[in-house]
C-alpha positions as CSV (number, residue, x, y, z in Angstrom):
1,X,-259.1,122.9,-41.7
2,X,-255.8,122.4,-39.6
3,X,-255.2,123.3,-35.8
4,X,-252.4,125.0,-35.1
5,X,-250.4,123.3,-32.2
6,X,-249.1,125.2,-29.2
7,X,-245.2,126.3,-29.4
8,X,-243.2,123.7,-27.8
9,X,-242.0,125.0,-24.0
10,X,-238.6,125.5,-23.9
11,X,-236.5,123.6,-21.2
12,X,-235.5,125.1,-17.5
13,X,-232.1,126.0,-17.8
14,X,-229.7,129.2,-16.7
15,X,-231.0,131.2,-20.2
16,X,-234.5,129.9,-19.2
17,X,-233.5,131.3,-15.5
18,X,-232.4,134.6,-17.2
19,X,-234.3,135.7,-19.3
20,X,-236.8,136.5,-16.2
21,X,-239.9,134.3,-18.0
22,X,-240.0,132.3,-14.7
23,X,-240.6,134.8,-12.6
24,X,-243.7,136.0,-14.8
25,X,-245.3,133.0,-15.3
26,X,-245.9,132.3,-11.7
27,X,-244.8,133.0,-8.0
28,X,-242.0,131.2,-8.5
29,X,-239.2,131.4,-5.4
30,X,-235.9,131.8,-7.9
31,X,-232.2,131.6,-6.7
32,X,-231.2,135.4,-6.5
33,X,-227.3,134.5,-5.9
34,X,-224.8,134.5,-9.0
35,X,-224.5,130.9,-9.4
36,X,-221.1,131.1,-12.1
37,X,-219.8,132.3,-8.8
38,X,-220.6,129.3,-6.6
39,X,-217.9,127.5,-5.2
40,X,-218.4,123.1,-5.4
41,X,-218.0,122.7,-1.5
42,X,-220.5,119.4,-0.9
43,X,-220.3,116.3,-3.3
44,X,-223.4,114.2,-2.5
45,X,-223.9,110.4,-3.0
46,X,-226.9,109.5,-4.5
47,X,-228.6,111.9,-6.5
48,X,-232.4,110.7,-5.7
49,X,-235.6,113.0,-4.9
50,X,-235.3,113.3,-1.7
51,X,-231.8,115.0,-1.6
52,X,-232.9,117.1,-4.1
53,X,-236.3,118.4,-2.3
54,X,-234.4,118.2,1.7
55,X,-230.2,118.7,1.7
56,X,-229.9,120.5,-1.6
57,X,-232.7,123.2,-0.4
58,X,-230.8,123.5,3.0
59,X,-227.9,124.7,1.0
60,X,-229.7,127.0,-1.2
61,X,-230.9,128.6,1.5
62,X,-227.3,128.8,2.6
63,X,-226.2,130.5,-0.7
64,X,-229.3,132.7,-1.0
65,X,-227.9,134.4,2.2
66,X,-224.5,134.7,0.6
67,X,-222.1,131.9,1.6
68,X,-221.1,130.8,-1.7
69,X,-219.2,127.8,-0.4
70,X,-222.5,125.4,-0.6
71,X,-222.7,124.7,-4.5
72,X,-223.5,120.6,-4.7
73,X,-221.7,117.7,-6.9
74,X,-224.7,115.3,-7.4
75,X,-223.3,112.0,-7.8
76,X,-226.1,109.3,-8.9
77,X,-224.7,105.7,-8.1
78,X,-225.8,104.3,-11.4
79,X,-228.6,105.6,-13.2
80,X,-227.4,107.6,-15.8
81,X,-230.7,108.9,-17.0
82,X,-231.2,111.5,-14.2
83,X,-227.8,113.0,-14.1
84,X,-227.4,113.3,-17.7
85,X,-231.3,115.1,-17.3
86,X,-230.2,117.5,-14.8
87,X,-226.8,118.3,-16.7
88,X,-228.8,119.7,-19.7
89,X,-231.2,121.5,-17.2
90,X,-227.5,122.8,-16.1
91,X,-228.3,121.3,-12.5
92,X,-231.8,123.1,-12.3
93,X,-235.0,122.1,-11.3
94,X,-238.5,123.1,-9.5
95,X,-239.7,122.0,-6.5
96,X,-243.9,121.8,-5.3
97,X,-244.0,123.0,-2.1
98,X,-247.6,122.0,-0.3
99,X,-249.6,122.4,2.8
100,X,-252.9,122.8,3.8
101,X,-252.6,126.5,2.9
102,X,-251.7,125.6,-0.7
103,X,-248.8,125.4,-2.7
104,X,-245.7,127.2,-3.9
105,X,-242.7,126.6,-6.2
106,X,-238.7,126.8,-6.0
107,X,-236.6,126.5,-8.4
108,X,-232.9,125.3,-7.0
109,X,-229.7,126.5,-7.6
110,X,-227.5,124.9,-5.6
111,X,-226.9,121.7,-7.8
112,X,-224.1,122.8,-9.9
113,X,-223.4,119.5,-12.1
114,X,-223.9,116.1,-12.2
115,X,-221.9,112.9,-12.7
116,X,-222.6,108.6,-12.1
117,X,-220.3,106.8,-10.4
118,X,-220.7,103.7,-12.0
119,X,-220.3,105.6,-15.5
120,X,-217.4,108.0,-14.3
121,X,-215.7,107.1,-10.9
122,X,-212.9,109.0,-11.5
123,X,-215.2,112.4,-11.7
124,X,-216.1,111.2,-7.8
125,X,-212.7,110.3,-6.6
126,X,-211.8,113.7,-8.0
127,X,-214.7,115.8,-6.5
128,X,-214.2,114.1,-3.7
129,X,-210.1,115.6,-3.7
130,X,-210.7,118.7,-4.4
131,X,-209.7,121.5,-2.8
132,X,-213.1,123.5,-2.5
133,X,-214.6,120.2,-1.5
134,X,-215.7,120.7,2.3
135,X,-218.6,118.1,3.0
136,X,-219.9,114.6,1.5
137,X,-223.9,114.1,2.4
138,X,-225.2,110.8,1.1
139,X,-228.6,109.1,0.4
140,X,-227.8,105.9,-0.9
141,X,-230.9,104.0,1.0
142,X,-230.0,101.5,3.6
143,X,-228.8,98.6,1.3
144,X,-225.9,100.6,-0.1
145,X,-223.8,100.7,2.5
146,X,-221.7,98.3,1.5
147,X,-217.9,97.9,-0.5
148,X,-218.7,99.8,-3.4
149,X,-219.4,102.7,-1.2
150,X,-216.7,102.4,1.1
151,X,-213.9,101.8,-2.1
152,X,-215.6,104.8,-3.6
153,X,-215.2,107.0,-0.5
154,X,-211.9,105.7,0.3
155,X,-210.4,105.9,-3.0
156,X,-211.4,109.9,-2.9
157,X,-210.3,110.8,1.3
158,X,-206.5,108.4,-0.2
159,X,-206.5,111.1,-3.1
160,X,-207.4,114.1,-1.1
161,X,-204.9,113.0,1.6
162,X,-202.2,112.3,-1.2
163,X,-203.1,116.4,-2.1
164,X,-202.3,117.5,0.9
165,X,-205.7,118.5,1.5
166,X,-208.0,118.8,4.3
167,X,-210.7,116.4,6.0
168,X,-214.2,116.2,5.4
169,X,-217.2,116.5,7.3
170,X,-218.8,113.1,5.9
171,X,-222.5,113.1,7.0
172,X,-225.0,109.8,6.4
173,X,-228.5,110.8,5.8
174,X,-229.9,107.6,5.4
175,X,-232.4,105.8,8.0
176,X,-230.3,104.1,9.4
177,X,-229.6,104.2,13.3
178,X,-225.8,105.7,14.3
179,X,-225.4,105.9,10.6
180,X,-222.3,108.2,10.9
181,X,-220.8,105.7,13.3
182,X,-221.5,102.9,10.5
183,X,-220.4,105.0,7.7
184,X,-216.7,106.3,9.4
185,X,-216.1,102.3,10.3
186,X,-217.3,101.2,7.0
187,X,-214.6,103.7,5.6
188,X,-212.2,102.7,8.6
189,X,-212.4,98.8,7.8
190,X,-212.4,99.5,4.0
191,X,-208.9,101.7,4.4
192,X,-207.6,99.2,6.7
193,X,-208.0,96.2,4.1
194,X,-204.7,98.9,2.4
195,X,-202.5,98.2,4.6
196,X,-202.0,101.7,4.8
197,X,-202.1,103.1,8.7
198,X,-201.1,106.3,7.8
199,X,-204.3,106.6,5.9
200,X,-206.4,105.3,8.2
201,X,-205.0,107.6,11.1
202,X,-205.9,110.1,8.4
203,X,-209.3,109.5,8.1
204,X,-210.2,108.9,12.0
205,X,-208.5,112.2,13.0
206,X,-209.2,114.4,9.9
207,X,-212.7,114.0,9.4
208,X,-216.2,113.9,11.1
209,X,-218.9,111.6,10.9
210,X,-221.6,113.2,12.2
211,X,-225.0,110.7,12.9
212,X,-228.0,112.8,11.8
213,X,-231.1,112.3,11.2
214,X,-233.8,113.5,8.4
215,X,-236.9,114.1,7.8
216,X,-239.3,115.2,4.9
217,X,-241.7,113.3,3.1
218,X,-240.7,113.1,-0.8
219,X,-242.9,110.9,-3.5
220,X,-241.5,109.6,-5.9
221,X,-241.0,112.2,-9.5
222,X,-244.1,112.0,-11.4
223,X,-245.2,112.8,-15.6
224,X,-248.3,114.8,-13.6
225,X,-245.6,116.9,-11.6
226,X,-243.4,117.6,-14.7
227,X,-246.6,118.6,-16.2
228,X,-247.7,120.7,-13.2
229,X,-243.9,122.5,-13.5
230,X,-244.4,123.4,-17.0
231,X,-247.9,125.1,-16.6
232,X,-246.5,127.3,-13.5
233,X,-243.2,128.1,-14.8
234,X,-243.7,128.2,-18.3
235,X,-240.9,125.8,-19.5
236,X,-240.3,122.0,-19.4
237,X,-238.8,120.7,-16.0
238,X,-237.9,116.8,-16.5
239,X,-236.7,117.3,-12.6
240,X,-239.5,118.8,-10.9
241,X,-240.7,117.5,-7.7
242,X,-243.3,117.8,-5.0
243,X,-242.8,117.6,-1.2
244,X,-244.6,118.9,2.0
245,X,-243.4,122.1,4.0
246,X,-242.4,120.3,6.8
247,X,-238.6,119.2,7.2
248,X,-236.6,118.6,9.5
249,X,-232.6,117.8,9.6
250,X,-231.0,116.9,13.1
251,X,-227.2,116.4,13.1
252,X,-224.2,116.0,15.7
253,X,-222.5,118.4,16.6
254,X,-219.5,117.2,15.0
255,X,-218.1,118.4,12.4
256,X,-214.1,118.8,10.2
257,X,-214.8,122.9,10.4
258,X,-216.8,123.3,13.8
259,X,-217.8,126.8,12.6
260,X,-220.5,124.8,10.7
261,X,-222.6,124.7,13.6
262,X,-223.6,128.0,13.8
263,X,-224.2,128.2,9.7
264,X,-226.2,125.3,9.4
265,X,-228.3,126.1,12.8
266,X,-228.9,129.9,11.4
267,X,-231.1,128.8,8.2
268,X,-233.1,126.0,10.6
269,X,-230.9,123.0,11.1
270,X,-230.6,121.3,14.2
271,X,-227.6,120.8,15.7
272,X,-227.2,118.7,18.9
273,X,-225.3,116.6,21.1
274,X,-227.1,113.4,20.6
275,X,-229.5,112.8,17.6
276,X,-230.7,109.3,19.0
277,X,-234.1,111.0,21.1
278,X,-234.9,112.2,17.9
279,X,-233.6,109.5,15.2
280,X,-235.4,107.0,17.2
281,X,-238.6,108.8,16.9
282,X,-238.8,109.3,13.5
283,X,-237.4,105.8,12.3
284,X,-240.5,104.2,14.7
285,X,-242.9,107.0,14.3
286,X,-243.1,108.5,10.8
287,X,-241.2,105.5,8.9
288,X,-242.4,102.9,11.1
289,X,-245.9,103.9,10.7
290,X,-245.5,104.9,6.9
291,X,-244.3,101.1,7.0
292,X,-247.5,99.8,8.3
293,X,-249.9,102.2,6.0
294,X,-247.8,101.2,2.9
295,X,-248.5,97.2,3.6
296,X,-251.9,97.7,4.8
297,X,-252.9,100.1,1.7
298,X,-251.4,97.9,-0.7
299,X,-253.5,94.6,0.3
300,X,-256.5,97.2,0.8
301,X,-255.9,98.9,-2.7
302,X,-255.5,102.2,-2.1
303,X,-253.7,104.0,-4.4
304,X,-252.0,106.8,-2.0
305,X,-251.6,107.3,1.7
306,X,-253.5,109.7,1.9
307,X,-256.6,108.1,0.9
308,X,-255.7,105.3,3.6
309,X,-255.5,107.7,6.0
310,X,-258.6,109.7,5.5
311,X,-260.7,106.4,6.7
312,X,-261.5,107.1,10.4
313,X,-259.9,103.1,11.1
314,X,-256.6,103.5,9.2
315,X,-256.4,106.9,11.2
316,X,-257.2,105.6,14.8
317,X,-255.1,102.6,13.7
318,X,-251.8,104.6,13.0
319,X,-252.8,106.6,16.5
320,X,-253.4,103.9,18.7
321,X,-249.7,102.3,17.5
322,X,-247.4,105.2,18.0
323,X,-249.3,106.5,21.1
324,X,-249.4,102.8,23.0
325,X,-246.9,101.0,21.7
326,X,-244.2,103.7,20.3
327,X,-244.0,106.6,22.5
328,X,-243.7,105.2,25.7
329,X,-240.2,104.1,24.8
330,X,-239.0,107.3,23.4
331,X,-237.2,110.1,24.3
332,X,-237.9,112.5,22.2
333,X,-239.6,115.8,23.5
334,X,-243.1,116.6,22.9
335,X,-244.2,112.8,21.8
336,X,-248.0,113.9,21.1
337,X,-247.2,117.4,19.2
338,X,-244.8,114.9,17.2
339,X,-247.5,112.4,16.9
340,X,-250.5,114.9,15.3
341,X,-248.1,116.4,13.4
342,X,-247.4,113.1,11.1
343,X,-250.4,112.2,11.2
344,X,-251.5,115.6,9.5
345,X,-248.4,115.0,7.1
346,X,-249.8,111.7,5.8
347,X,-253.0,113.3,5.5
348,X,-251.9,116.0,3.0
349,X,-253.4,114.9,-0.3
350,X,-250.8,116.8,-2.2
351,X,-248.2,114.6,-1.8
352,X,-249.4,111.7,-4.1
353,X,-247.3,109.2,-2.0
354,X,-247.8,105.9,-3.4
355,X,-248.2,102.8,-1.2
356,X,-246.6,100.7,-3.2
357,X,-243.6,102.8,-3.5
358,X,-243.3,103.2,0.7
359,X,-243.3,99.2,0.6
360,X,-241.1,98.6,-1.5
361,X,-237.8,97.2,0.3
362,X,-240.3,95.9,3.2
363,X,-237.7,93.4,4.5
364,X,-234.7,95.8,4.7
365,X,-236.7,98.4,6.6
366,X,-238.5,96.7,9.1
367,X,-236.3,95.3,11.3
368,X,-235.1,99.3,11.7
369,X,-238.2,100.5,12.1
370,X,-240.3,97.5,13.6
371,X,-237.7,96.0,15.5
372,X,-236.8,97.8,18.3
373,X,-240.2,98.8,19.6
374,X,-241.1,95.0,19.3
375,X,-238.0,93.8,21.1
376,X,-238.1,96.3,24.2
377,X,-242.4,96.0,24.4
378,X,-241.3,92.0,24.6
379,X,-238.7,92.7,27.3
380,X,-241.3,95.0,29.3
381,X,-244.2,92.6,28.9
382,X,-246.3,95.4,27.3
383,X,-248.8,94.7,24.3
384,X,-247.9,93.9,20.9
385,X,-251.1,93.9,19.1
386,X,-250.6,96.4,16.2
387,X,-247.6,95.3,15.2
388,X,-248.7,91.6,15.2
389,X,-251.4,93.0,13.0
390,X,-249.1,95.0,11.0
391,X,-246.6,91.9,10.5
392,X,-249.5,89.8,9.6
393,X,-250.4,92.4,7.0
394,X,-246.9,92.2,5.4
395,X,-247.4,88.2,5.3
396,X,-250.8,88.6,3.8
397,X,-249.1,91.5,1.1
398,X,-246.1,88.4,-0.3
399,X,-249.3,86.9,-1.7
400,X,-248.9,89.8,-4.6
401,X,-252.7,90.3,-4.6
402,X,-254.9,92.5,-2.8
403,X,-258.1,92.1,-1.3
404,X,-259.8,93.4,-4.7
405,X,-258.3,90.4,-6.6
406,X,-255.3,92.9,-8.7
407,X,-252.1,91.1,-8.7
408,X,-249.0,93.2,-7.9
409,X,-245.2,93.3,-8.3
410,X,-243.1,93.0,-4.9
411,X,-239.5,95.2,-4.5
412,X,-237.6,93.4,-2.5
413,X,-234.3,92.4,-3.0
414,X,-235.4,89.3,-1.2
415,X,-239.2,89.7,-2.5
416,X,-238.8,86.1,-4.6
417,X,-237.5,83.9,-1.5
418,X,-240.3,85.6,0.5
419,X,-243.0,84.8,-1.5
420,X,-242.0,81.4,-2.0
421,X,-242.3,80.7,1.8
422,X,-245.7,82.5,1.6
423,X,-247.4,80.7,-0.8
424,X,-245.9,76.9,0.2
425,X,-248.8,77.6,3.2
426,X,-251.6,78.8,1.3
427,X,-255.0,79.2,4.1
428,X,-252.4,77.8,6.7
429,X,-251.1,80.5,9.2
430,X,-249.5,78.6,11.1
431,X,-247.3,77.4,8.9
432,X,-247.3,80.4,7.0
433,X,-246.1,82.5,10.4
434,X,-243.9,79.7,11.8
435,X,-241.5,79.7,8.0
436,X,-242.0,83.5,7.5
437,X,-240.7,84.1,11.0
438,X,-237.6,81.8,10.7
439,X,-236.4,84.1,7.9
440,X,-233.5,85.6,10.3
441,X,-232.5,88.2,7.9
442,X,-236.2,90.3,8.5
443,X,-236.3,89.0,12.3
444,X,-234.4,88.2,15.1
445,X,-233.8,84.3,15.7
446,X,-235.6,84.5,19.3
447,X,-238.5,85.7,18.0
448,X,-239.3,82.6,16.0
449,X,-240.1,80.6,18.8
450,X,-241.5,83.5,20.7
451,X,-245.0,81.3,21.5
452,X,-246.7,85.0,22.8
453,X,-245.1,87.0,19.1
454,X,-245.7,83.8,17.4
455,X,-249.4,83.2,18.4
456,X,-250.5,87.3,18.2
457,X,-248.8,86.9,14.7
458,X,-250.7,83.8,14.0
459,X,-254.2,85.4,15.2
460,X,-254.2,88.2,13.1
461,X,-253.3,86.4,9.8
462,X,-256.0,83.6,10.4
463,X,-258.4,86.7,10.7
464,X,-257.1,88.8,7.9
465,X,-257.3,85.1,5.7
466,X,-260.9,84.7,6.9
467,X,-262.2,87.9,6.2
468,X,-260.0,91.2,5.9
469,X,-258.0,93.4,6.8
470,X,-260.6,95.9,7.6
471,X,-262.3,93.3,10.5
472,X,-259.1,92.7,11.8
473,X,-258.7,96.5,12.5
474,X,-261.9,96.1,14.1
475,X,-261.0,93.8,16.2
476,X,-258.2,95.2,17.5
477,X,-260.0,99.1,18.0
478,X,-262.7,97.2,20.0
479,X,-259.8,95.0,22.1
480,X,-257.4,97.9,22.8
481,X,-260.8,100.0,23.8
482,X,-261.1,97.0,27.0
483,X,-258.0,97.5,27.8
């Protein structure tokens, strides 16, 4: 007796699009714009999941109202496997939308091709010079600013200035604080190394570098999503992504055409005259947080963050940090609204956000997102206790094991040095603070011989060693309830 196997899906593409299947299979938000019509206008560095699932759905919300100048160049830095993926999908792909009223799909249009710039940096420099070519957004995490980046850029604005061309509006979207200050002088420095002052004028007086400042909450691509894409749509989707609803993109008002102001702000952008109130309060609240649940899950075991924080401790834990120690320092408007809100992002279940994934880079990100709420509570003599506990969590997580006995893989391009220093101390914290602390590339110098950092540090770890991390969170709900 055989069994006849189901027909093999066929692949989203622009027949698949078509052909109206799509729409049939499921309440599926489609592009309704002619996308052969599209014009290239943004060429965006680093082609990851969460461009695809934040800036690439701002502008196809910008060409489903009829400004066709917002078709994307998705540049991937190196891996070839995901650009070459989306190029046969002909630059299409779904997107999960959930919240706690459900979930919904998108497929996006506004990703017209694809190309890797360590495979083809030619195609860059000359997406970069073209004529239709009005903005560059990148996402290249914070370790790739650095001189492949800036030759790369440069090597495009010298081509599109040798074209007689216009600037750019050039906009960072990386967490990283005043990144479009960092980016136009990483560009600046880069073009002055060319001896070429002409060029450098150029760039300073041609194009923007707006700092902004974004915010949506993007696991990493999983086979389960792929395989949720095909049963609503109907077809194969080796792109497809989840997200949440919420997002959130806060830029400068400073732009090469300032008639983008208005355009962006009309389909939800926000456009200011200083993003630091609220670039600050996301890089301490949501990523510094996310930070803390990510090392704490990980020696803990939890699989997501949302399982960490539907445990009543992990929850008053991640409360009790950004309403004592964060939020008086900030700016921003509306702290507690802010506040709830994450806190009911990293609750949603939908989101399958991996801890291990958020911890991944740990020594690159915390001194953004730890280290300027330790420095000014230090300066103002106000308490420091979660984040001694947090930072004793992240010296407890380079043992690679977790509290369940399951060894674990660190990423971190310093992840091998790190755990070196952590286990030449094994039981000692002490020793184990005092060498982890002297690592001046996670930390600043001063705060190794900090005695009131050093000795909080030193507290939590002996207690975490003794027992777990659970008691020590204890400890610290029952001492911030004195006080």
């Amino acid at each position: 007796m055989s069994t006849l196997m189901p027909p093999a899906l066929s692949v989203l593409n622009r027949h698949t699009l078509a052909d109206g299947r799509l729409g049939a299979a499921a309440a599926v938000e489609l592009p309704t714009y002619d996308r052969a019509a599209l014009v290239p206008g943004v060429v965006h560095l680093g082609l990851g999941a969460f461009h695809r699932a934040h800036q690439a759905l701002v502008f196809d919300r910008l060409l489903q109202g009829g400004d066709r100048r917002w078709g994307v160049v998705g540049v991937a830095m190196r891996s070839t496997e995901l650009a070459d993926s989306l190029a046969a999908q002909d630059g299409l792909y779904a997107v999960q939308i959930a919240d706690q009223d459900g979930a919904r799909w998108q497929v996006s249009g506004s990703l017209l091709r694809t190309c890797v710039a360590g495979r083809e940096p030619q195609s860059v420099v000359d997406a970069l010079a073209a004529a239709t070519t009005r903005w560059v957004t990148l996402t290249v995490t914070e370790k790739g600013y650095g001189e492949p980046l800036a030759k790369l850029l440069v090597d495009g604005l010298a081509a599109r200035r040798a074209a007689a061309q216009g600037g750019l509006t050039i906009a960072s979207c990386d967490n990283l604080s005043h990144n479009g200050l960092k980016l136009q002088k990483l560009c600046l420095d880069e073009a002055a190394r060319r001896s070429d002052p002409f060029l450098t004028a150029w760039i300073e007086t041609r194009c923007a570098f707006p700092n902004s400042m974004v915010d949506r909450i993007v696991p990493a691509a999983t086979q389960q999503q792929r395989s949720d894409a095909a049963v609503a749509l109907g077809v194969q989707d080796h792109g497809a992504l989840a997200t949440e609803a919420f997002w959130e993109w806060v830029i400068e008002r400073r732009f090469a055409d300032p008639a983008d102001a208005d355009v962006l702000a009309a389909v939800g952008v926000t456009v200011v005259d200083d993003v630091k109130p609220f670039e600050d309060a996301k890089l301490r609240m949501l990523n510094g947080s996310h930070t803390a649940l990510a090392l704490i899950g990980a020696v803990q075991g939890w699989p997501t963050v949302s399982d960490g924080v539907a445990i009543p401790a992990i929850r008053d834990f991640v409360h009790r940090y950004m309403t004592r120690m964060v939020m008086p320092l900030l700016k921003r408007p509306g702290g507690g609204a802010y506040r709830d809100a994450l806190l009911a992002r990293f609750a949603n279940p939908a989101l399958r956000h991996r801890v291990h994934q958020i911890a991944s880079d740990s020594s690159l990100k915390i001194p953004l997102r730890w280290g300027p709420t330790l420095r000014e509570s230090l300066a103002a003599g106000q308490g420091v206790e979660p984040l001694a506990l947090a930072t004793a969590v992240w010296f407890r997580y380079l043992q690679g094991v977790d509290e369940q006995g399951q060894t674990y893989e660190i990423a971190d391009p310093r992840g091998v040095a790190l755990q070196e220093i952590a286990k030449r101390h094994p039981n000692d914290a002490v020793g184990t603070v005092q060498a982890l602390l002297a690592v001046t590339e996670a930390w600043d110098a001063d705060l190794a011989i900090d005695e009131r950092w050093m000795s909080r540090v030193v507290h939590w770890l002996e207690r975490i060693q003794a027992s777990n991390v659970d008691t020590a969170l204890a400890e610290l709900a029952a001492l911030e309830e004195r006080t």
